[in-house]
Each structure stands twice: as structure tokens, then as C-alpha cells.
C-alpha positions, -999 to 999 in steps of 0.1 A, spaced: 303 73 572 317 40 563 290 14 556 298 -28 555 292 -44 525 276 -77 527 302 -95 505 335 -79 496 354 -100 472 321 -103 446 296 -81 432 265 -86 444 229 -77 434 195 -84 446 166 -86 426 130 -87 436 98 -97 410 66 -82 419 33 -94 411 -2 -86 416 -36 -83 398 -41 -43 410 -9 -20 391 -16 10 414 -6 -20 445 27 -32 422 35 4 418 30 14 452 50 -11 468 76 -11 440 80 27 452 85 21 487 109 -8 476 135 20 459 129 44 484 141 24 513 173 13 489 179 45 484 179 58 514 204 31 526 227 45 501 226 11 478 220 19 442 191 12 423 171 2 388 138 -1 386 109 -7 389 107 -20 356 73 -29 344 70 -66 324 45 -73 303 15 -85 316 3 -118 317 -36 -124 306 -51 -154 314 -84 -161 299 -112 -184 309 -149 -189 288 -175 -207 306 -203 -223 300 -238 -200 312 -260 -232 314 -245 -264 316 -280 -286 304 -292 -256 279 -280 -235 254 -246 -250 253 -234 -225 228 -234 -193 249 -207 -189 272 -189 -161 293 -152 -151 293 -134 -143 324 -99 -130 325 -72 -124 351 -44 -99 346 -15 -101 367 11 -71 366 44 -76 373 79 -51 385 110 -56 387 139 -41 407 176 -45 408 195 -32 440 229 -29 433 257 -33 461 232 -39 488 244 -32 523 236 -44 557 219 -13 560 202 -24 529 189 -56 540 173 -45 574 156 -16 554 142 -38 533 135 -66 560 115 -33 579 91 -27 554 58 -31 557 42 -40 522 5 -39 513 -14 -79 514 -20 -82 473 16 -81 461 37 -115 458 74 -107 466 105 -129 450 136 -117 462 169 -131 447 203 -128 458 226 -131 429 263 -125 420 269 -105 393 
């Protein structure tokens, strides 16, 4: 079984960034991500896991009293990373098919290597 490659004079990869402020959702879809690569027959690293990014937020209790107490919010977003190597046109409508939980931002990049 012959399969096309999208481009055959250059390398190509495709990278995809994951983020969203519940792991088990980044890892979940990050998951389903490689296993649909895989089963095209593209190879595949990942998912990576990148630090994560804390943003933190205090805030006044009372804005008229007691302007010394405040409480601190934070927001933690996780992020994953994925690298498919060699990506087929099988690759691409497997990817294009999949049907990813609301929750996780996708940025897919098509790069030559």
C-alpha cells in the first residue's frame, strides 16, 4: 500500500500547540491527536508537555473599606505539543475528522523542515 505524500521534493512537518486550563482535557485530546497520526502511518513526537503558564491576579475585597485585604486569583493554562512527521493525505483528513473536546485551543503549523 503506497500512500501520497503531500509534498515530495521537501520535508515536511506539522506541528500543533495545545492549550487549555484543565491537563486531563490537553492530555486527552493530545492522545487522540497521535493516535489518529499514527494510525495514518505518519510518524510522531509528542505530546510534549510545556511549562505552564500562571497568571496571577489580587483583588481588592472592599473597594471603600479595608483597602489592605485583598484576594489572589490565578489562571493556569497547560499547554502540549506534537510534531507529525511526513504527514500524508491520509494524515490530514484524519486529523481534519477529529472531533476534539470544547476547552482545548488548537494551533496547527505547517512547516518545512
Amino acid at each position: 500500500m503506497t500512500q501520497k505524500k503531500i509534498k515530495s521534493n521537501t520535508k515536511q512537518k506539522i506541528r500543533i500547540k495545545l492549550k487549555s486550563f484543565d491537563y486531563r482535557l490537553a492530555d486527552n485530546a493530545g492522545i487522540d491527536i497521535v493516535d489518529a497520526a499514527k494510525r495514518s502511518g505518519a510518524q510522531v513526537a509528542g505530546p510534549v508537555p510545556l511549562p505552564m503558564n500562571i497568571r496571577k491576579f489580587c483583588v481588592n475585597r472592599s473597594p471603600h473599606m479595608h483597602k489592605k485585604a485583598s484576594d489572589q486569583f490565578e489562571i493556569r493554562s497547560h499547554s502540549r505539543l506534537i510534531d507529525i512527521f511526513e504527514p500524508t493525505v491520509d494524515t490530514v483528513d484524519s486529523l481534519k475528522k477529529l472531533n476534539l473536546p470544547a476547552g482545548v485551543e488548537i494551533k496547527i503549523d505547517l512547516m518545512a523542515v
